[in-house]
SENU-322626 format. One record per residue (C-alpha): x, y, z; residue in three letters. Coordinates in steps of 0.05 Angstrom, whole numbers, padded with zeros to 5 digits, always signed. Each point is the difference from the previous one (the first is absolute). Layout:
BEGIN
XYZAla...
# end
This chain:
BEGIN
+02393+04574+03552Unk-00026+00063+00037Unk+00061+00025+00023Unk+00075-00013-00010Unk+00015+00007+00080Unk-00050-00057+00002Unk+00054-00040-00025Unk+00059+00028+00045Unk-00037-00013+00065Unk-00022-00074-00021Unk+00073-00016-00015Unk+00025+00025+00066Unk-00061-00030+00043Unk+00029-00062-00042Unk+00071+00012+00024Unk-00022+00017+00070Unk-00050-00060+00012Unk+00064-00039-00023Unk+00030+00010+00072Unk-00057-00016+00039Unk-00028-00053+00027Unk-00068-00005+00037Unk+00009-00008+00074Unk-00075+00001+00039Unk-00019-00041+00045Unk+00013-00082-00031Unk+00050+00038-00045Unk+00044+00035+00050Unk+00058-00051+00011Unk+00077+00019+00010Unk+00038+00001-00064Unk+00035-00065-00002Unk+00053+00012-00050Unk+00040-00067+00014Unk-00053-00053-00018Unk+00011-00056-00040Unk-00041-00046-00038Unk+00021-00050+00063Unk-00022+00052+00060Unk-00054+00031-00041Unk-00038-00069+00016Unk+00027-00015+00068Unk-00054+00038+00040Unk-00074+00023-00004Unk+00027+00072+00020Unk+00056-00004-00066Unk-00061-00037-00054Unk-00043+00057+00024Unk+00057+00052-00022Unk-00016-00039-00084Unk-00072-00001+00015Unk-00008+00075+00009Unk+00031+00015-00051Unk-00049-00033-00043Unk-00044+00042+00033Unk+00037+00063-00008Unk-00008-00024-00086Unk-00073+00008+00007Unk-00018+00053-00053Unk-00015+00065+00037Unk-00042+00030-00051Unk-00009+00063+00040Unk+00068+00022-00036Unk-00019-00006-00081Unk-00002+00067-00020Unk-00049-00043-00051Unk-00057-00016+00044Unk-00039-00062-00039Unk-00058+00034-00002Unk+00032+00048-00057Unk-00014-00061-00040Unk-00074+00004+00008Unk-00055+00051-00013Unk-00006+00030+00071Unk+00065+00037+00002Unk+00033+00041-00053Unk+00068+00030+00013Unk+00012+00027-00067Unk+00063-00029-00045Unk+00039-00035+00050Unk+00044-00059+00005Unk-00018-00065-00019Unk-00068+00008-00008Unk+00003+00051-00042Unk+00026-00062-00057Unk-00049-00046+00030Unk-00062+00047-00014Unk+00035+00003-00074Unk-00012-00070-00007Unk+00077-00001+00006Unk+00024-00074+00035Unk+00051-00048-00028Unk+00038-00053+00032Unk+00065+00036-00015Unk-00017+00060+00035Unk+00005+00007+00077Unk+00000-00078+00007Unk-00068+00003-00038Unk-00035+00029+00063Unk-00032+00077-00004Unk+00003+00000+00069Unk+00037-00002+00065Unk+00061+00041+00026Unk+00043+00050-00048Unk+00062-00048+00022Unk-00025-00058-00052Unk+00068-00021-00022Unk+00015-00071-00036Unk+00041-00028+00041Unk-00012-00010+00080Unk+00052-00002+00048Unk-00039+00029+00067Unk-00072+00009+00015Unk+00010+00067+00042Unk+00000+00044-00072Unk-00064-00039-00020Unk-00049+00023+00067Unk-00062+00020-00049Unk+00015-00054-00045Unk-00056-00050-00002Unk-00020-00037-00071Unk+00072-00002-00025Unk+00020-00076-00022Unk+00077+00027+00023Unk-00025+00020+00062Unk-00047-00043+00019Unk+00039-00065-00004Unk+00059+00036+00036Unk-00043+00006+00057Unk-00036-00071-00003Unk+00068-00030-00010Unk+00026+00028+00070Unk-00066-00032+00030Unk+00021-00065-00029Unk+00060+00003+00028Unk-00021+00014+00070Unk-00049-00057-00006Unk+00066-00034-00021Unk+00039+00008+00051Unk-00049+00006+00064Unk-00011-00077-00026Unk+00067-00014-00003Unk+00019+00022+00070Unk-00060-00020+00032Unk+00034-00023+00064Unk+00016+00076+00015Unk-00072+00027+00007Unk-00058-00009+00040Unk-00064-00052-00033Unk-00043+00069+00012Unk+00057+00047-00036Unk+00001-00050-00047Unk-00072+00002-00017Unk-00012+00068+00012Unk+00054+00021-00047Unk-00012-00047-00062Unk-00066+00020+00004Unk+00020+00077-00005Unk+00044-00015-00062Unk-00048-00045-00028Unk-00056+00057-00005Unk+00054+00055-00011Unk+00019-00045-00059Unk-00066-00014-00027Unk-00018+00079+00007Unk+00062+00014-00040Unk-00025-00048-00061Unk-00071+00028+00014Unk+00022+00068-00030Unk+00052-00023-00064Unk-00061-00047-00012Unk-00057+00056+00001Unk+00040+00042-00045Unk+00038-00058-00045Unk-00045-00061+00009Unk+00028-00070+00001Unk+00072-00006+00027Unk+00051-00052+00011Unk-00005-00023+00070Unk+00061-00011+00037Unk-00002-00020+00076Unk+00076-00010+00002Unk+00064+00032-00013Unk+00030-00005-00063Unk+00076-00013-00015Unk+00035+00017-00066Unk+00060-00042+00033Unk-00028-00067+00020Unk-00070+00004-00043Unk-00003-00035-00070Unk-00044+00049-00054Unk-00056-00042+00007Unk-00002+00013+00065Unk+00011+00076+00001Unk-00043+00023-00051Unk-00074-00011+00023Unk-00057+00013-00046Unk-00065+00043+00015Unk-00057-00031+00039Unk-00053+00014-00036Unk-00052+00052+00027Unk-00049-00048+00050Unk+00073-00038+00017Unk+00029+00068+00031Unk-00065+00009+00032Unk-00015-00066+00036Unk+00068-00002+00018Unk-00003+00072+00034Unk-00066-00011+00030Unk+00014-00073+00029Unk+00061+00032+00033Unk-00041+00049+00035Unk-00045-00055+00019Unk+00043-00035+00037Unk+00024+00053+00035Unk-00068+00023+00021Unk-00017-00085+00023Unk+00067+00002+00030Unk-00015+00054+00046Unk+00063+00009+00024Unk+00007+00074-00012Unk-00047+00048+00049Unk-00061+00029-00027Unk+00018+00072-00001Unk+00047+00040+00040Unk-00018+00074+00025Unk+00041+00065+00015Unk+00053-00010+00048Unk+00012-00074-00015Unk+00070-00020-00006Unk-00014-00044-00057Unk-00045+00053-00041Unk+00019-00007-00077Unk+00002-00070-00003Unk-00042-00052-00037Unk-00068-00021+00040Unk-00059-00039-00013Unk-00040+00059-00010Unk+00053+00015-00067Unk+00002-00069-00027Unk-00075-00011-00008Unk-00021+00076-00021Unk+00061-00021-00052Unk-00029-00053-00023Unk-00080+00029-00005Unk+00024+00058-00041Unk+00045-00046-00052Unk-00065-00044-00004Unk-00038+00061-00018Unk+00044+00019-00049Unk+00009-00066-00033Unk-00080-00004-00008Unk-00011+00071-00033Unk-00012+00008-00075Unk+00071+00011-00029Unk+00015-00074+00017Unk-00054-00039+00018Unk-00028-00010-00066Unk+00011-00041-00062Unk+00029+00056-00039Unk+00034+00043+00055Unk+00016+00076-00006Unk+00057-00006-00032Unk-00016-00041-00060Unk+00024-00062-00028Unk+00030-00042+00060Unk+00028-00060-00033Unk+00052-00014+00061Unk-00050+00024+00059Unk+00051+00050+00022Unk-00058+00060+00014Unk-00065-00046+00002Unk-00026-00068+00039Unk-00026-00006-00084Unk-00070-00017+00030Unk-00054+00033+00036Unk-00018-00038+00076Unk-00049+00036+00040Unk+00025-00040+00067Unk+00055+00055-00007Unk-00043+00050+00022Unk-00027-00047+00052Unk+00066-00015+00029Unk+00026+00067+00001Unk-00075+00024+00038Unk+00015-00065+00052Unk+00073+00024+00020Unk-00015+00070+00013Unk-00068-00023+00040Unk+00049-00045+00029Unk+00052+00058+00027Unk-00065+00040+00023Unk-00028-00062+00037Unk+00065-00020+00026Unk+00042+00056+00013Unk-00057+00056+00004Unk+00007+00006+00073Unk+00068+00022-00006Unk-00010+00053-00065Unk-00041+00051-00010Unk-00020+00067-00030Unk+00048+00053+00032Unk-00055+00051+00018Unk+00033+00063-00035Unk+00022-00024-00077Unk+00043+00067+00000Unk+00035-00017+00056Unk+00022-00062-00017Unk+00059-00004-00015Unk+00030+00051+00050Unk+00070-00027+00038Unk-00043+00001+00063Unk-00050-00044-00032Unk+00043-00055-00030Unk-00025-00071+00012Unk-00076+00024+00004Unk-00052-00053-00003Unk+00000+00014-00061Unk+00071-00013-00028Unk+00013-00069-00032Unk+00066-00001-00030Unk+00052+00061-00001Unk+00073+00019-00013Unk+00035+00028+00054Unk+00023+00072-00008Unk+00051+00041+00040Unk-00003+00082-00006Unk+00068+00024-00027Unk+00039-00066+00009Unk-00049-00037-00055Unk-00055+00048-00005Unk-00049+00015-00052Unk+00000+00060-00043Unk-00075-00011-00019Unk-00018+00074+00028Unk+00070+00021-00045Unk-00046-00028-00063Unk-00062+00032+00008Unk-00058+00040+00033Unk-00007+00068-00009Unk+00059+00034-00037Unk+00001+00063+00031Unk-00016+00009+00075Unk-00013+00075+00028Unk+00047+00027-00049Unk+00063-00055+00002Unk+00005-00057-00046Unk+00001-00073+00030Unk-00021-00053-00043Unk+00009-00026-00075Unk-00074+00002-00010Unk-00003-00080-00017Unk-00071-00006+00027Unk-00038+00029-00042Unk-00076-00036-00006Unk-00032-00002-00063Unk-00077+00037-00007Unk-00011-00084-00024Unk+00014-00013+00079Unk-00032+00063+00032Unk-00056-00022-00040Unk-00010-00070+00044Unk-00010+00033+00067Unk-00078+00000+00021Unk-00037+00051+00036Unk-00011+00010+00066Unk-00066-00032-00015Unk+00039-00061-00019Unk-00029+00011-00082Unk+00052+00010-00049Unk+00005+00057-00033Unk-00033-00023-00067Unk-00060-00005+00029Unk-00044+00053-00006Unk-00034-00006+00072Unk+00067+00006+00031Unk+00010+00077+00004Unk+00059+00005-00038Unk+00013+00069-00022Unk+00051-00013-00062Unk+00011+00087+00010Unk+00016-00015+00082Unk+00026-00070-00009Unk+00032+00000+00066Unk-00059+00009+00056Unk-00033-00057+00034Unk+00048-00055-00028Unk+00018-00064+00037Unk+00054-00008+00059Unk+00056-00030-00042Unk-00008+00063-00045Unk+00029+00049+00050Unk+00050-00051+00045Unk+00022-00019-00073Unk-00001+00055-00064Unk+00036+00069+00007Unk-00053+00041-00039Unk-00002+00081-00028Unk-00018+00032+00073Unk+00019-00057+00042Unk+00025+00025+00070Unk+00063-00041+00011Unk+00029-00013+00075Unk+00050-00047+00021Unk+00032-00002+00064Unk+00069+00029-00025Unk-00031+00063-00019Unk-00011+00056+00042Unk-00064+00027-00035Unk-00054-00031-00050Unk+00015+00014-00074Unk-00056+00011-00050Unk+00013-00051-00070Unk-00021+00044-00059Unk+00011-00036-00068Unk-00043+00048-00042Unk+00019+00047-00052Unk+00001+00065+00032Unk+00026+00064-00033Unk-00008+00048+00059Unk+00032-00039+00059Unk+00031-00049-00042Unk+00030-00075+00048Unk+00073-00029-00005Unk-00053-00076+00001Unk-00050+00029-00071Unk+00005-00051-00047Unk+00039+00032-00056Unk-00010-00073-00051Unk+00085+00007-00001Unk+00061-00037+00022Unk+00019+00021+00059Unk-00020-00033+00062Unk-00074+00030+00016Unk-00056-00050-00017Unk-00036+00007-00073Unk-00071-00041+00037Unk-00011+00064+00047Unk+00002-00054+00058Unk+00053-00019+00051Unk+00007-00061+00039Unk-00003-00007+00082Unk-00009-00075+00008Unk+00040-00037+00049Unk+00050+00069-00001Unk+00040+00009+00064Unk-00031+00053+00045Unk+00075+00004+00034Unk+00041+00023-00056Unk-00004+00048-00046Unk+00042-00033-00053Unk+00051-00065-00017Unk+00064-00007-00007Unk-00018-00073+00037Unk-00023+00043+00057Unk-00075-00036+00018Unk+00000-00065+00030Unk-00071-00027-00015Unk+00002-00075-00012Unk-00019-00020-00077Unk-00076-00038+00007Unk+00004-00055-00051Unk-00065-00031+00023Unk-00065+00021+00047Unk-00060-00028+00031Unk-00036+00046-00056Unk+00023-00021-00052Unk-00016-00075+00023Unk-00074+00021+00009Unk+00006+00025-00073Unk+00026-00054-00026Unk-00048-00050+00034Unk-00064+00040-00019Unk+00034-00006-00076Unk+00006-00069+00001Unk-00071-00017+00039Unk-00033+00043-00053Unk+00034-00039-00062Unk-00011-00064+00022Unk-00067-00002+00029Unk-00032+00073-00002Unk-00011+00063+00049Unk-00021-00039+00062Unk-00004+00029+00066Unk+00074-00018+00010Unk+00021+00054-00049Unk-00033+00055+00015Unk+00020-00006+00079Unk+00069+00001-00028Unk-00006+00058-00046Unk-00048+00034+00049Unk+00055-00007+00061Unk+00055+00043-00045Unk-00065+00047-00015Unk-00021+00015+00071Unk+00073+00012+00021Unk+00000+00058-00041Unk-00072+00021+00009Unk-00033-00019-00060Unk-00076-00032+00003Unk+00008-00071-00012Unk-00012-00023-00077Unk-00074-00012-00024Unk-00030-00065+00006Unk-00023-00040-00066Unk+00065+00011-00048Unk+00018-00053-00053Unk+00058-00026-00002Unk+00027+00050-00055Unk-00021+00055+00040Unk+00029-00027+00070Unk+00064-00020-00052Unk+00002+00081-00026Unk-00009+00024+00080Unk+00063-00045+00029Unk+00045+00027-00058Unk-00026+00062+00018Unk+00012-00004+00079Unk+00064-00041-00017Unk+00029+00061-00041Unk-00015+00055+00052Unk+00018-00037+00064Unk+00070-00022-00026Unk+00016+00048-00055Unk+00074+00016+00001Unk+00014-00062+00032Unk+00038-00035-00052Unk-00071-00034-00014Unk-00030+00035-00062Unk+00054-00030-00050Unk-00013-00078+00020Unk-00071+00012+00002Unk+00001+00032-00065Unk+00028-00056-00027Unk-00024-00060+00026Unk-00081+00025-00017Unk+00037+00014-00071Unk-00037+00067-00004Unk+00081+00028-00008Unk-00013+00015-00075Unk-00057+00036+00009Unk+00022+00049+00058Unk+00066+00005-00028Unk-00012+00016-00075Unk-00037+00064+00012Unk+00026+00076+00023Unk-00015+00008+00082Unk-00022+00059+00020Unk+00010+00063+00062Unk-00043+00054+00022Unk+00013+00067-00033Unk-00025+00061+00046Unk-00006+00066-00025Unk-00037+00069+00012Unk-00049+00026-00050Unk+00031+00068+00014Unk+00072-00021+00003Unk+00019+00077+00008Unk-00028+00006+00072Unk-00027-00052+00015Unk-00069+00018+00004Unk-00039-00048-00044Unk-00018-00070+00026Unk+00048-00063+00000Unk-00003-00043-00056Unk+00015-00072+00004Unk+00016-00038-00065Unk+00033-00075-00008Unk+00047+00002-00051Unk+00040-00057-00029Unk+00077+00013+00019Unk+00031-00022-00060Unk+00045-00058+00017Unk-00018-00045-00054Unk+00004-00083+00020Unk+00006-00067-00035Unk-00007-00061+00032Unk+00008-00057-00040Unk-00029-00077+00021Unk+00063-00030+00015Unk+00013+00059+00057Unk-00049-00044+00033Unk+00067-00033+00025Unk+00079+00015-00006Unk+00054-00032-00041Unk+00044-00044+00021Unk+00064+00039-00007Unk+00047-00016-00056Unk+00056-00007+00035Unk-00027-00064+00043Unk-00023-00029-00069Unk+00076+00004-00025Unk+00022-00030+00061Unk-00052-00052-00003Unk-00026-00029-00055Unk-00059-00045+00032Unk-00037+00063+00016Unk-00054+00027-00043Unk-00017+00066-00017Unk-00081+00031+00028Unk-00044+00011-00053Unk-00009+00052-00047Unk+00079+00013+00017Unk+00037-00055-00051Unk
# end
């Protein structure tokens, strides 16, 4: 951990978040303290009150102190929570329900979703939450003859995708799960009939997508809602079928589409399909091509990429799926984590965000070259002039100016070594809170407030129209090669941030290395890196080396009169990542409960 009042504040953000309850917009209702399980179905108005707060259990990631990209090679954030284990090669099923990730509130037992708001790929969790969808399915069914046919639609729909989003992420991070589309009753239910085996990997995954599929052919839900719309938060169209293109995607990569997945030895099909199908890729390419034809009219590239996720800018063109945030009430604390540790003298932020030299590395040139190649201009000695766009709206770097509209005056980010007017931000390669990469994070930070304590109230993007042009040009390339499709794909996220568009004539390997390329720049601390990392099973080779930060110092350290020397140096935190991390434990505890369910490989 990097410091022990870490730990004090996360327990009393825990405490505090206990006693609230969102309340924008959809989620603002009266507090109905009287309701019973015969009035909570006697009225649209009183359902809704259940509904939202399935909602209100959508994981705001925002709040993990333990952004998921620590897992991955982009971020370092020194010795820190879970990850810190993870990177050790540290993951059992009897430790933190056999998941390195999610919320510091991981606890065995689960007896309210409100303590478990970051808490995505937990079985516990997880099946909490998809059990209170079954039981609004349950019960809209049951009293029918109280609702509308279009609330009725409109709502089943809604839980349907918000319960096949739910097994999306248990089933990225676990693999094959035991699916349950009703409640379960210790009471009334024989054993047989209570404990449900694991689906096997392509089982979980048909069954997820074919959900979403008829959601999307039902078309009952509205395309996409904008800013201002009563109704902003909920499920759409737009959600359902950028859902489903991305789980196709993943489903096809490397890590499982193959005979012998990433993982190993498969005998049960629990991480693999246990065969390689090219028609994966095909699929996934003709449901993203799909949401472009289809729905393209309605999304779009949001013109500034820095700007998007400003409160005033919520429900953009660009904007697929969110989670509702509320400053203060159920804010985020996502400026509280990271950015720049020390601002004009005063200390704001845990320095969480802190990019690797491995990441910096990624973003082009002006020129649109990266910077390997030698025609690009690169000066490794002045590695900051002429760079791309997404380097200065994104990376905090050693003589950054940094403005945001809470401060009264520009401050100047120094991250260098210097002996003669020495700054509180100098990577020191310590414990304490200042970044060891000599970079700083300003991605998707709130302009508005200077710090967290659940003060910002920018909504949590889950999906974008980006990221769907990514993961079509991915899936076009695979299955059939760079055709014209793909580059106008790649070439639309290019031109938004003024890069020339990509050469004509690459291969398919080469179009292959310049999507990962523009995939890892244009969503970088997005929660992205880690799934992509796995599913192209390139974890163990990213992950099983040092990373590295930019070390800046004067060759006359006395008075600074010498020149500025740059110089990459590795920053010690040693990782191990074994096969099997390709995919989580089941946790022991649900294996002691249930006997019918079998353990992931590599984890026996």
């Amino acid at each position: 951990m990097k410091n022990t009042k870490k730990i004090i504040f996360t327990i009393l953000l825990g405490l505090g978040l206990c006693t609230t309850s969102c309340n924008e917009d959809f989620l603002e209702n009266d507090i109905k303290s009287q309701l019973t399980d015969a009035t909570q179905w006697e009225s649209e108005g009183n359902a809704d009150i259940f509904l939202n707060d399935i909602y209100h259990d959508l994981s705001n990631k925002w709040n993990s102190p333990e952004n998921l990209d620590n897992f991955t090679d982009d971020n370092d954030a020194g010795f820190y929570w879970r990850s810190y284990s993870w990177k050790q090669g540290i993951v059992d099923p009897s430790v933190n329900q056999g998941s390195p990730m999610d919320n510091e509130y991981n606890t065995a037992v689960i007896t309210n979703s409100t303590n478990h708001s970051t808490d995505y790929a937990t079985w516990g969790a997880g099946f909490y939450k998809i059990r209170k969808c079954n039981l609004f399915l349950e019960k809209v069914a049951e009293n029918s003859a109280n609702f509308s046919e279009t609330y009725l639609k409109q709502r089943t729909d809604e839980v349907k995708f918000l319960r096949a989003y739910l097994y999306s992420e248990l089933w990225m991070h676990i693999g094959g799960l035991p699916i349950i589309t009703k409640t379960l009753d210790r009471a009334t239910m024989t054993p047989a009939e209570l404990y449900t085996k694991r689906s096997t990997f392509e089982e979980t995954f048909k069954f997820i997508t074919s959900e979403l599929e008829t959601v999307v052919n039902n078309k009952a839900l509205p395309v996409k809602f904008n800013n201002g719309d009563a109704n902003a938060g909920r499920a759409t169209l737009g959600a359902a079928l950028a859902l489903k293109g991305w789980l196709e995607l993943y489903a096809a990569s490397p890590a499982f589409n193959a005979a012998t997945p990433a993982v190993g030895s498969d005998p049960n099909k629990m991480a693999s399909f246990g065969n390689y199908d090219p028609e994966r890729w095909r699929k996934a390419a003709a449901t993203n091509k799909q949401f472009m034809d289809t729905y393209g009219g309605t999304y779009g590239l949001f013109p500034d990429v820095s700007a998007l996720w400003w409160e005033k800018n919520e429900y953009n063109a660009e904007v697929i799926w969110d989670r509702q945030i509320v400053a203060v009430i159920m804010g985020s604390n996502y400026e509280q984590y990271g950015g720049p540790v020390w601002i004009d003298g005063v200390y704001y932020t845990w320095g969480n965000y802190d990019p690797t030299q491995e990441l910096v590395d990624q973003f082009c040139m002006a020129n649109g070259k990266a910077i390997s190649d030698p025609t690009s201009g690169y000066d490794p000695q002045n590695p900051y002039v002429n760079r791309e766009k997404r380097f200065y709206d994104f990376i905090v770097y050693d003589g950054a100016p940094y403005k945001q509209d809470w401060m009264a005056k520009t401050d100047t980010i120094y991250t260098r070594i210097d002996k003669v007017k020495p700054s509180k931000n100098q990577i020191d390669f310590g414990t304490d809170d200042v970044g060891n990469t000599g970079y700083y994070f300003k991605k998707k930070i709130n302009p508005l407030k200077p710090r967290g304590g659940a003060s910002s109230g920018q909504n949590y993007v889950y999906y974008r129209y980006a990221e769907v042009l990514l993961n079509y040009a991915e899936a076009q390339n695979e299955a059939i090669g760079p055709d014209a499709s793909v580059y106008s794909a790649i070439n639309a996220i290019r031109k938004r941030s003024n890069l020339p568009e990509l050469p004509a004539g690459l291969t398919q390997e080469t179009m292959r290395a310049a999507i990962r390329r523009e995939r890892r720049v244009e969503l970088c601390f997005e929660a992205k890196r880690f799934y992509d990392i796995i599913r192209w099973a390139i974890a163990e080779d990213v992950m099983n080396k040092d990373l590295h930060g930019m070390k800046i110092t004067n060759s006359s350290p006395a008075d600074n009169k010498g020149k500025w020397i740059y110089e990459v140096v590795g920053l010690n935190h040693p990782h191990v990542f074994h096969k099997k991390m390709y995919i989580n434990p089941v946790p022991q505890a649900v294996r002691d409960q249930n006997k019918e369910i079998v353990q992931n490989p590599g984890y026996q």
